[in-house]
N, C-alpha and C positions, 0 to 999 in steps of 0.2 A: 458364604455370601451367594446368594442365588439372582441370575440377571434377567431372568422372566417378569417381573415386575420393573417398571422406571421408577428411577427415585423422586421424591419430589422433596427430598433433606433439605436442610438449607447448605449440607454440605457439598451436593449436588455442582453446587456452580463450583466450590472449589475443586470438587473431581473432573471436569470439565477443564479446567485453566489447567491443573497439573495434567492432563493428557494430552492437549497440544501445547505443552513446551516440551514433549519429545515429540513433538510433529513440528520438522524442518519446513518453513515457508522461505520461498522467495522476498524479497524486499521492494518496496515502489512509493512512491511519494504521488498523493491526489494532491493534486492542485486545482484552484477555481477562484473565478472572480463574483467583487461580490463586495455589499457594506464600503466600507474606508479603501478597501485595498485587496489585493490577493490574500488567498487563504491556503493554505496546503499542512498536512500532515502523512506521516510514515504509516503505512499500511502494510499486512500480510496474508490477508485475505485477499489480495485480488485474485482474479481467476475467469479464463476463458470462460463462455458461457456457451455460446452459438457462433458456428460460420457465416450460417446461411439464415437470417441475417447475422456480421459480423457485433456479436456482443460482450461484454463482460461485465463481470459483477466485481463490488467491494462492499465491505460494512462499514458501518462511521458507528460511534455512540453518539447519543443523542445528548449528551452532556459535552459533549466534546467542544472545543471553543470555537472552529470552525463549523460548525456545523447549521449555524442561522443563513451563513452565506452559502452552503452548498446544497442547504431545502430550497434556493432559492435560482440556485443556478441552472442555466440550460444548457452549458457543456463544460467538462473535465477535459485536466490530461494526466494522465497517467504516465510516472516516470518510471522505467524497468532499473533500479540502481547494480552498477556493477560493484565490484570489490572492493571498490581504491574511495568509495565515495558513505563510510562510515559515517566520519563526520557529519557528513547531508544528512544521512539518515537518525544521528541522534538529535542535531537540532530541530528537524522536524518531529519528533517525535516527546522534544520537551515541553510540558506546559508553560505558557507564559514567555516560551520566546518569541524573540524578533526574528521570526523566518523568513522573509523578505529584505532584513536591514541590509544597511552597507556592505556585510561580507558575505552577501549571500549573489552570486551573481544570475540574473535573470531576464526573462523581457516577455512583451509580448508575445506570442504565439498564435496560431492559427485561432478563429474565435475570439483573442483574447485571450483566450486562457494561458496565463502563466506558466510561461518552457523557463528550468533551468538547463545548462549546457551539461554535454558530456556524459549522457546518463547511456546505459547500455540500449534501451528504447526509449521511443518516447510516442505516445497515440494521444491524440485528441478525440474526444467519444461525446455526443450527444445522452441526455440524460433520459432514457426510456421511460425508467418508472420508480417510485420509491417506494420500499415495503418494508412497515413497521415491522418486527422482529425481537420484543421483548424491548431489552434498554438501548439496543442497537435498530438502525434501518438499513436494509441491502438495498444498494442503487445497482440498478442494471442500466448502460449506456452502450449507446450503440456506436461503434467506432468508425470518425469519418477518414481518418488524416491518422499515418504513421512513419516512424524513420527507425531504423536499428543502425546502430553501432557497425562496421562494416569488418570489423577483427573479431567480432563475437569475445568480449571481455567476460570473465567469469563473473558469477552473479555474486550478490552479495546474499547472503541468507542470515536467518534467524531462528534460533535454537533454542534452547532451555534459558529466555532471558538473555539472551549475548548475540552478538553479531560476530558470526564467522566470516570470512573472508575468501570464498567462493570453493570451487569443486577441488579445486590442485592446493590448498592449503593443509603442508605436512602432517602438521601437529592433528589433523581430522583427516585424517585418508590412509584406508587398507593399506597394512603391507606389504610393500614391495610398487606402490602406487605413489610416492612423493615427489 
């Protein structure tokens, strides 16, 4: 197999998906308002962009169910999920749920934008730009308004499909490191 040439197989996209589920992301939940109601969904792409100005990016698919309300939004928040908050992260993350219903608890936030409680961070970020990107769009947002967790709680990540439960988790950590 020779890597001088890009593929353009149709197998391509699956060599892609299998090569980042051995690339460990962090975990965060977009939130936005917008339509009926709040919108949010589990993300693993976010990711610093700029300091100076303060920015970051995420992707959305453009099939995704939130997605008509967040082409339409002028500001996010971005929630950094720590270890203990799995659960957040698969219900944001399933289609067709009620991610705002009764057990999800939530409120207003800076903007408007939708803060759930307890998350390891949490930013509010104005929406810079949108850039189509195949069946996904990267939004770049510039962040106005932030709070961190003040115990620094371990992060919650995602791996090959699963969610680990942050750095100090035995059953995933070097020997002689549990």
């Amino acid at each position: 197999m020779t890597h001088d040439k890009l593929s353009t197989a149709p197998s391509a996209a699956a060599d892609l998906r299998a090569a980042f589920r051995r690339h460990a992301a962090g975990v965060a939940i977009i939130t936005a308002t917008g339509g009926p109601g709040p919108v949010g969904f589990t993300a693993s792409s976010v990711a610093s962009v700029s300091t100076d100005p303060p920015l970051l990016s995420f992707n959305v698919s453009r099939t995704a169910s939130c997605w008509p309300a967040l082409s339409r939004s002028a500001h996010v928040g971005v929630h950094v999920l720590g270890r203990d908050q799995i659960d957040l992260a698969a219900l944001f993350a399933q289609p067709g749920a009620d991610r705002f219903g009764p057990g999800t608890a939530w409120h207003h936030g800076p903007y408007g934008v939708p803060q759930l409680p307890g998350c390891a961070a949490f930013l509010v970020a104005a929406v810079h730009r949108r850039i189509e990107a195949g069946d996904h769009v990267v939004v770049l947002a510039r962040v106005l308004h932030g709070t961190s967790a003040g115990d620094a709680p371990d992060p919650l990540i995602r791996h090959d499909g699963r969610y680990l439960s942050g750095l100090h988790d035995p059953a995933h950590s070097p020997r002689g490191m549990g």
